[in-house]
MARROLO-197303 format. One record per residue (C-alpha): x, y, z; residue in one letter. Coordinates in steps of 0.5 Angstrom, whole numbers, plus 500, padded with zeros to 3 digits. Example, Ala and Ser with C-alpha at 12.3 -4.5 7.8 and 13.67 -1.06 7.14 Angstrom:
<atoms>
525491516a/527498514s/
</atoms>
This chain:
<atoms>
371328763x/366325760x/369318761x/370320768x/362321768x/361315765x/364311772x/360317777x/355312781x/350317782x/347314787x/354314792x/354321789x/348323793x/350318799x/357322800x/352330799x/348327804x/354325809x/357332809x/350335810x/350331816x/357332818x/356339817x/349339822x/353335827x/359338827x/355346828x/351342834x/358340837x/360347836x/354349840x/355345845x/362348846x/360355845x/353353850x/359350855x/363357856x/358362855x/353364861x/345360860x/340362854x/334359850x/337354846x/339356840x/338352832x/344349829x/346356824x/340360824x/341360833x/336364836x/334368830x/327364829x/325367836x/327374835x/325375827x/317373830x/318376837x/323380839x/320383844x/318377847x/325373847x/328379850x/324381857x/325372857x/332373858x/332375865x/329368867x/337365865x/340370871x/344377870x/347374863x/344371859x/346368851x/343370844x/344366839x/344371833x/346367826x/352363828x/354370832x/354370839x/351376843x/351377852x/345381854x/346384860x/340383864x/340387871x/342394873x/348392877x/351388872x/349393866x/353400870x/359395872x/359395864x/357401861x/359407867x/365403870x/368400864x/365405859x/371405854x/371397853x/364397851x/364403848x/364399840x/359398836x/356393834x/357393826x/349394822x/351392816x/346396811x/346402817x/354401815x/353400807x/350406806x/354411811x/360408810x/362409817x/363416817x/359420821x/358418829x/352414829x/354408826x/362410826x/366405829x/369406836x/376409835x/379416833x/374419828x/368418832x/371421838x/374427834x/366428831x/362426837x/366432841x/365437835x/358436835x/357437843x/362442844x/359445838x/351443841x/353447846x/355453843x/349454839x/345454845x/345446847x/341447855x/341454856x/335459856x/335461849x/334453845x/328454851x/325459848x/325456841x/322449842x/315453846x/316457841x/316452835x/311449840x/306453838x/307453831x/305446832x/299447836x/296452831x/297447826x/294442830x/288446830x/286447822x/284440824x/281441829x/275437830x/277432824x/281425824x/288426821x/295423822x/299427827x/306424824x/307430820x/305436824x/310433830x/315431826x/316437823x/315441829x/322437832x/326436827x/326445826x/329445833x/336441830x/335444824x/336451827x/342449830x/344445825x/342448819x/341454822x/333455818x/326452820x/321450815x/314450814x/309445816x/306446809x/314445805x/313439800x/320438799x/321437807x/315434808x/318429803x/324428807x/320427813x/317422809x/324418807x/327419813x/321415817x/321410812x/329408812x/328407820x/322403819x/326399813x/332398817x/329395822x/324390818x/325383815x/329387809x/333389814x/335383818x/336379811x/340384808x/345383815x/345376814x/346376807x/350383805x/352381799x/345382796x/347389795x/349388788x/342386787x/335389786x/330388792x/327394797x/333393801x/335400795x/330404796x/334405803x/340407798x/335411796x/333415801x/339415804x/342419798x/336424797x/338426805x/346427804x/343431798x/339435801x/344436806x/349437801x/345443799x/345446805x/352446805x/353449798x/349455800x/352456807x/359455802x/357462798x/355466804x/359463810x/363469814x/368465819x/367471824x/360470825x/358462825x/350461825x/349454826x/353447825x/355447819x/359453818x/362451824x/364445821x/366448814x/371452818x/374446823x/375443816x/379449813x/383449821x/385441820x/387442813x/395442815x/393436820x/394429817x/391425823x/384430822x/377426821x/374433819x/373432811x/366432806x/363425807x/365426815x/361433815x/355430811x/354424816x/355427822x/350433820x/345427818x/346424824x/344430828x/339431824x/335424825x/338423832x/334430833x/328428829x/325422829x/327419837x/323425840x/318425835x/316418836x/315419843x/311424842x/307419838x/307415844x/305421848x/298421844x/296414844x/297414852x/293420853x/288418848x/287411851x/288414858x/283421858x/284421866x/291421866x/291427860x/285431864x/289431870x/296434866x/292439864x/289441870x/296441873x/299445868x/293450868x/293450875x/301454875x/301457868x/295459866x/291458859x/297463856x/304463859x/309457855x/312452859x/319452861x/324447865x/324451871x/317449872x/318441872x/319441880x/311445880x/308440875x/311433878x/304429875x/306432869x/313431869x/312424871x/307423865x/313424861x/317419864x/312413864x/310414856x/318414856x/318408860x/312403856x/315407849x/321403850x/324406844x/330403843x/329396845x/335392842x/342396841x/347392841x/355394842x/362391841x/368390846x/374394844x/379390848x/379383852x/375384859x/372381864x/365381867x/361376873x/367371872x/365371864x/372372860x/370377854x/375377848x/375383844x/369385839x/364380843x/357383842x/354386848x/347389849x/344392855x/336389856x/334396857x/327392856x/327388862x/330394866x/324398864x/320393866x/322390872x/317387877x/321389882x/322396882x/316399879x/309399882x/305398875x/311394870x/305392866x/301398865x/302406864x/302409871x/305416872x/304414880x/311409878x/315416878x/311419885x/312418891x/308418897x/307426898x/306425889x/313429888x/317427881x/321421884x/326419878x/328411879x/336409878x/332404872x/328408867x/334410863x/331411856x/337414854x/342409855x/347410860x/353407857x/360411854x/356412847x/349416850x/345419846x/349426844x/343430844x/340428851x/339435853x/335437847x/331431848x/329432855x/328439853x/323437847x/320432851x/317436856x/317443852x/313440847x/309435851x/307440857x/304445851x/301441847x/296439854x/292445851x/289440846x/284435848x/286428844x/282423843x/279416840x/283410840x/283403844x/289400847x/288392844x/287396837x/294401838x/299395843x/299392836x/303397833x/311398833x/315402837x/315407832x/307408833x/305407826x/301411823x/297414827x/290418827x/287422832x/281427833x/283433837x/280439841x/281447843x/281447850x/279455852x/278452859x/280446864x/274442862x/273435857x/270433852x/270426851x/269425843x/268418839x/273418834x/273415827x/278410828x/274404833x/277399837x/277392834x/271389830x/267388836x/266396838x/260397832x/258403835x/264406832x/262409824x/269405822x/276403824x/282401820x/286394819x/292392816x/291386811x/298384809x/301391806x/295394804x/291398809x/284398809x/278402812x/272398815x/265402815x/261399821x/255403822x/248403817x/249412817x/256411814x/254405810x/249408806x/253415806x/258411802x/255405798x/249409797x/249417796x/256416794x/255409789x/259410784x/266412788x/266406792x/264401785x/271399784x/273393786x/280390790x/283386786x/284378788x/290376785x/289370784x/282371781x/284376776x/289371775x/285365771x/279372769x/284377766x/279382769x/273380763x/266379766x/262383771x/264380778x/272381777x/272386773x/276394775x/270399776x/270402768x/267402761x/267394761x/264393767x/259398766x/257395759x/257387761x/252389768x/248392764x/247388758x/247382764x/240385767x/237387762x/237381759x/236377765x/230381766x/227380757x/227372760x/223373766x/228375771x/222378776x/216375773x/212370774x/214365769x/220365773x/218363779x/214357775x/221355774x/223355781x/216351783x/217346778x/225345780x/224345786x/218339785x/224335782x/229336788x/223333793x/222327789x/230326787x/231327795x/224322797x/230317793x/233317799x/228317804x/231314811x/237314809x/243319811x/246323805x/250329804x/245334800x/251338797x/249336790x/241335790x/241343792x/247346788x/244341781x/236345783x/239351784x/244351778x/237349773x/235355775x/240360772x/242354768x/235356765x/236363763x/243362761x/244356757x/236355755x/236347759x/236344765x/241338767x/239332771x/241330777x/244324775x/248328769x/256325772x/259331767x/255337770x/256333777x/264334776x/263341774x/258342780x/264339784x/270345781x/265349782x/264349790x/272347790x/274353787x/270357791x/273354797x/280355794x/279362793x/279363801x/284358803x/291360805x/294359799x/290364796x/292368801x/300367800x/299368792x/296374793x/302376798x/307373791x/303373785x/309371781x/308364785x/303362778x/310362774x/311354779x/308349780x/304348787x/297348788x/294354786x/295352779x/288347781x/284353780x/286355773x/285347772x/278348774x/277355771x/279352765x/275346765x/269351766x/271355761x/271349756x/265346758x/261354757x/265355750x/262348748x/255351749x/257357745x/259353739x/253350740x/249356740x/252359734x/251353729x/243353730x/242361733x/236365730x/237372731x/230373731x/229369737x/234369742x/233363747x/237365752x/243369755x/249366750x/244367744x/242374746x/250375747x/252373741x/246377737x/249383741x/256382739x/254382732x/252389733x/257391736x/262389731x/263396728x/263400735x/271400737x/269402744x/265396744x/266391750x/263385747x/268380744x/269373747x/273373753x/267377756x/262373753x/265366757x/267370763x/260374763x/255367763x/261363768x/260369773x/252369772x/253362773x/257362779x/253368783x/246364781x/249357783x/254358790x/250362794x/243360794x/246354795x/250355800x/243359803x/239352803x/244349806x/245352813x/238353812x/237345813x/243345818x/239351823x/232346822x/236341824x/239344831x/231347831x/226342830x/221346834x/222351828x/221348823x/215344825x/212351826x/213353819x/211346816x/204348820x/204354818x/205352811x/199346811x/195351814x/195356808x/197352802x/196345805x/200339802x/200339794x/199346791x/207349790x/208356794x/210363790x/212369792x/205373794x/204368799x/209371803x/205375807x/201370810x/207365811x/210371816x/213366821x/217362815x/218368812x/222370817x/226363819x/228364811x/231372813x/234369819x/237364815x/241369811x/243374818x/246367821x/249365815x/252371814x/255369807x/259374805x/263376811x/269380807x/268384799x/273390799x/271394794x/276401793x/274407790x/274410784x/276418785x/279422791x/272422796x/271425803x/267420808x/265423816x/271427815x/277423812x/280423806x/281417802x/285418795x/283414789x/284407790x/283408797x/280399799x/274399804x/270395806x/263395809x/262391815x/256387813x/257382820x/257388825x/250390821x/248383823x/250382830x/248389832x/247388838x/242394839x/239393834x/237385834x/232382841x/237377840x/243378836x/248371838x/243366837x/238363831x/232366832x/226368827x/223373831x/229377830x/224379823x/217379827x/214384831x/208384837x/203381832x/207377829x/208379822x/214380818x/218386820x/224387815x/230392818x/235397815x/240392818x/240386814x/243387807x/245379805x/245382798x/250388799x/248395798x/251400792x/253399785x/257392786x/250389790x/248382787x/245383780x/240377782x/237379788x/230378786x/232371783x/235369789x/230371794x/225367789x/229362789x/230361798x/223362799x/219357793x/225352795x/226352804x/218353803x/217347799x/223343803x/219344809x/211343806x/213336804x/219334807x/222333816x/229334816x/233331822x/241330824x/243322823x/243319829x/250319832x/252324827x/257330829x/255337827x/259340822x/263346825x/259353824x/265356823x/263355816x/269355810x/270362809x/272362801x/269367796x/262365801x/262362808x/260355806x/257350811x/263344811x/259338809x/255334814x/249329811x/241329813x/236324814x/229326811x/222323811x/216324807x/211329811x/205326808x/207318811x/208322818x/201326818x/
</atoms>
């Protein structure tokens, strides 16, 4: 073997691989074309993969394509071809004349892994699903299954619901629960012969599981585990299925134990004693299906085929009459109008309420429940021409039949008048078919229908109100998680509320809304009132911050700006402020500092006077001497090439943070374990850390206790002290990550502020003249700016607030809270991310004259004097606001005002404007641009 290596040309080796690869590409294409050739038209499939690209990313979407190829079309699913039948003459040809040759199912490989075939949903098509599927109905039917008496038990149930629905009344909650339960004790009754309280833990769990494995089985884990099903033998979330799968074939074994103890077979309750006995009578019957593991999936089946289907629905129902409180206003109307305020609903009054009725029909229709459900051909057959072999995969495109422009009289929109006819009477349509309408059809269709109307027609006492339909046509067709404000109605009258939940981020009069940020779900507080409820009268519940992967990657969760809400982050804080204020945080000394740094960037800008630069550098070097100052005790030249580098990481750093690869590693943490560039992150961090524990050892080798120059000498006496102190959070991590967080917060922001600031001078001439003339009116050209000028410098002061309202530089800081909490209704468990929306706050538009466009007179009143308003907060609000605040204001007024004192900014001819969008990373950023400036003293 050895000696055969030896001879191997590696090279021809990877000729002959790259070869086959290209023959296997090759020859899939040919097979394509081939199969393309035979097979009616579709959208062109990929080589391997097919369509599964287009379905994975919008299933939808390619779905209601299909009838553009003709009455059949072809999918491509993987290598498997599917024949997806388009119109209703084609899809009855199928499904009703020829219902046993397409009465397979088409296999769903985890659906099948953790059945194993048995029971009747996912049971192939021969012996077994028969015997079982007549069982079931035949047994449905004894227990009440379309008579009066399972009527009276759904309007009953019905109003187990509502009650309820009312402890909630006026509140904000999720619906899910409450309905499903409400549903799923009608099939319990009959199946389990038994209902369950909504306060039940044990069957709310179930619930729980049930919903999560629909919603699992259809996701990416799904559509993977069906490509690939040997992953099984693998861990993966695909095993959380398993799991629940296993927690509901318990929970029904249990029932069956308990109905084995008292089961009298003269007096059968419900389907599982029905199902015990068939069992005994087939025990002698050699081709009988009637066994344990049959039992346990058909009762499964009929359980989940009897809970989540309607209760979706009804889900949907919600949405559509909040969205549509005229269409709800009139149900109710109709339905007070024949039954009164008292008498419960019942199918006979279908006919007297046919706006009702029709309102049922249309959520159905735009539900469009099952939009892909595909089936097999259990024997060779012919359909329009095309030769089918036996287990060719077919689908009905029920999406395309409920959608059909011409047949509906609204296809794109939710309208009952599409099930009324010209005197408004119920006017049912050959294409709403909801319940398929093959061989296979829904077992408990008449159970359905009956909830559908018993349950929707008595829940129109309540008024159900709050969402929009931009924020809810983005959820999936099993509605989401919905929340929901309703009202008693004790009378035929409507109250139109606002809900907690807004529409998207444009609708700031909401008090907030949700969004979905990856899995994670996160409440966004849009008004002021809320906002000060939260961060200010409740400070210390929302003080956690939400992790950042890859930050807490390269910081461990050491420092102030990183660090979870604990005793650590309490400790580092305080000490910080503490001693930020002992060196002259605040005080006049510090504004001497600013005054005297900002004279040195006038004469390192005055350098290149006429000239067009970039004055990315000259700006964060000036406002890094200043925190540089206080926490290293020196200052570093514009010209020093080391601290330049260090400024550069810096501003890549915090770019980084923000860009798409940050956001993929907080989705896939693990990715730190490879290389890519994430890693330059920790390069840089690493770089700043060094370059901060070299002042360190510095500092060490010439401290005096008794006289402590700066942060790092304060923080090295301070960790002496607590030496002995085991609950002490001063160690040298924390030291490190502490002056990297102060030099970071005190350099990035304030110079990203004077950095739009030059921008929206440059695009607003006539505003900086006027701040230029004020400013030589009172201070004239040589004596340097401080903070007690400010009220004679109204006009420039407000330019340098509507700078930071503009620049919005903190557009996104998810905080989470520290301790279950209630806020306008709502409960939010520990952990709970929230985020204040600081961007609404400054571009209300009630609120600001003018809310779109730069303009100082935002900040101004009638005299023209300065005019602060409760709606700007540049620096945040609550325990996590911007420990250098005073600094950082000190900083924007004595820099801008001495800028504008002594020097005229203005575009470089011909030079394009940089994209205000800015570079949204930990702040929003300017993307870089270049400047021309002149000396105003040569110009005056």
């Amino acid at each position: 073997m050895e000696s055969l290596l030896r001879y191997l040309d590696w090279t021809s080796v990877g000729l002959a691989l790259l070869g086959g690869l290209l023959c296997l590409v090759l020859l899939e294409i040919f097979r394509l074309n081939s199969s393309r050739s035979r097979n009616p038209p579709g959208p062109k499939p990929l080589p391997f993969v097919g369509n599964m690209p287009q379905m994975i990313n919008d299933p939808k979407g390619l779905i209601r394509s299909m009838p553009k190829y003709g009455e059949i079309s072809s999918v491509y699913l993987g290598r498997d071809i599917v024949l997806v039948l388009n119109n209703l003459p084609t899809i009855k040809e199928a499904f009703i004349q020829n219902g046993n040759v397409y009465a397979g199912r088409s296999s769903f490989a985890i659906l099948e892994w953790v059945t194993n075939g048995y029971g009747i949903l996912m049971a192939e098509y021969g012996n077994s699903w028969r015997q079982q599927r007549r069982f079931a109905l035949h047994t449905l039917r004894n227990f009440g299954l379309g008579k009066k008496t399972l009527e009276e038990r759904v309007a009953e149930e019905a109003r187990f619901l509502i009650k309820e629905l009312l402890k909630h009344e006026g509140k904000p909650f999720y619906p899910i629960h409450p309905i499903m339960n409400a549903v799923s004790n009608i099939i319990c009754s009959i199946v389990f012969g038994d209902r369950y309280e909504y306060d039940d833990k044990r069957f709310a769990q179930l619930l729980k599981l049930i919903n999560e494995n629909i919603q699992l089985a259809g996701s990416t884990v799904g559509r993977i585990f069906n490509m690939v099903p040997f992953i099984k033998h693998f861990p993966g979330p695909h095993q959380k299925v398993w799991q629940n799968a296993n927690s509901l074939k318990n929970f029904i074994h249990e029932a069956v134990e308990e109905h084995r103890k008292t089961l009298d077979p003269n007096n059968l309750r419900d389907f599982i004693d029905a199902y015990i006995v068939e069992m005994s009578k087939q025990q002698s019957n050699e081709d009988s299906t009637f066994h344990e593991d049959n039992m346990i999936m058909s009762t499964s089946d009929l359980f989940l085929a009897g809970t989540d289907t309607t209760a979706a629905t009804l889900r949907w129902g919600l949405i559509y009459m909040m969205d549509h409180p005229d269409v709800q206003e009139r149900c109710h109307k109709e339905i007070v109008q024949v039954l009164g305020f008292d008498r419960s609903p019942s199918m006979e009054d279908r006919a007297k309420l046919p706006y009702t009725h029709a309102t049922i029909h249309e959520i159905q229709r735009c539900a469009d429940l099952v939009p892909v459900v595909m089936h097999q051909t259990t024997q060779a057959t012919q359909l329009r021409g095309y030769h089918l072999p036996k287990g060719t995969k077919v689908m009905p495109n029920i999406t395309a039949i409920l959608a059909d422009k011409n047949h509906w009289k609204h296809p794109d929109t939710f309208n009952p008048e599409n099930f009324l006819d010209e005197k408004g009477q119920l006017s049912k349509s050959d294409h709403f078919l909801p319940f398929s309408l093959e061989y296979k059809a829904g077992s408990s269709y008449y159970v359905l229908n009956l909830l559908q109307n018993g349950v929707c027609t008595e829940m129109s006492g309540l008024d159900v109100c709050g969402l929009g339909p931009a924020w809810w046509s983005a959820l999936s067709a099993s509605a989401g998680d919905l929340q929901v404000e309703l009202h008693h109605k004790p009378q035929p009258s409507w109250t139109q509320t606002t809900a907690f939940l807004g529409e998207p981020a444009t609708d700031y009069e909401r008090s907030g809304w949700l969004c979905q940020i990856g899995r994670n779900l996160v409440i966004v507080v849009n008004s002021l009132s809320a906002l000060k409820e939260a961060f200010i009268q409740n400070s210390a519940v929302y003080a956690g911050r939400s992790p950042i992967p890859i930050l807490d990657w390269v910081t461990k969760g050491y420092g102030i700006l990183m660090a979870p809400f604990g005793i650590s982050w309490k400790q580092q804080r305080r000490f910080a402020l503490h001693t930020l204020r002992n060196f002259g945080l605040g005080k006049k000394n510090v504004e001497e500092d600013v005054a005297e740094e900002a004279r040195y960037l006038i004469k390192e800008m005055l350098k290149q006077e006429g000239k067009s630069v970039c004055p990315m550098h000259l700006l964060m070097n000036s406002v890094s001497n200043i925190i540089c100052s206080i926490v290293f005790g020196e200052r570093y030249e514009y010209d020093d090439k080391r601290f330049a580098k260090l400024l550069e990481i810096i501003n890549e750093n915090i770019q980084l943070a923000g860009a798409p690869m940050a956001r993929i590693f907080g989705l896939a943490p693990f990715i730190k374990h490879f290389p890519g560039p994430h890693h330059k992150i920790r390069h840089n961090f690493d770089s700043l850390k060094q370059f901060i524990r070299e002042i360190v050892e510095e500092h060490r080798k010439i401290l005096d206790p008794e006289n402590p120059r700066d942060f790092i000498d304060a923080y090295l006496v301070e960790m002496t002290k607590q030496q002995s102190n085991e609950d002490s959070t001063f160690h040298e991590e924390n030291m490190l990550l502490s002056t990297a967080d102060l030099f970071l917060a005190g350099t990035d922001t304030t110079a990203a502020t004077l950095r739009w600031g030059l921008i929206y001078m440059m695009d607003h001439p006539a505003v900086q003249d006027r701040c230029h003339e004020e400013i030589i009116r009172v201070l004239g050209f040589d004596r340097s700016p401080s903070m007690e000028d400010r009220a004679q410098l109204p006009y420039t002061h407000a330019t340098i607030h509507e700078i930071q309202r503009c620049a919005d530089l903190v557009p996104i800081a998810i905080h989470e809270t520290t301790q279950p909490t209630q806020l306008r209704g709502y409960h939010f468990p520990k952990g709970t991310k929230v985020m204040p929306n600081l961007t609404a706050l400054l571009a209300d538009r009630k609120h600001w004259k003018h809310p779109d466009t730069f303009n100082p007179e935002n900040f101004l009143d009638e005299k023209g004097q300065f005019s602060k308003s409760d709606h700007f907060l540049p620096f945040s609000l609550g325990p996590r606001v911007c420990a250098g605040e005073t600094l950082a204001k000190a900083e924007l007024f004595i820099f801008f005002t001495s800028l504008i004192q002594r020097l005229k900014f203005s575009w470089p001819p011909g030079a394009p404007r940089p994209n205000m969008n800015g570079i949204v990373g930990l702040v929003r950023s300017p993307f870089p641009y270049n400047t021309v400036c002149h000396s105003r003293d040569t110009t005056h």
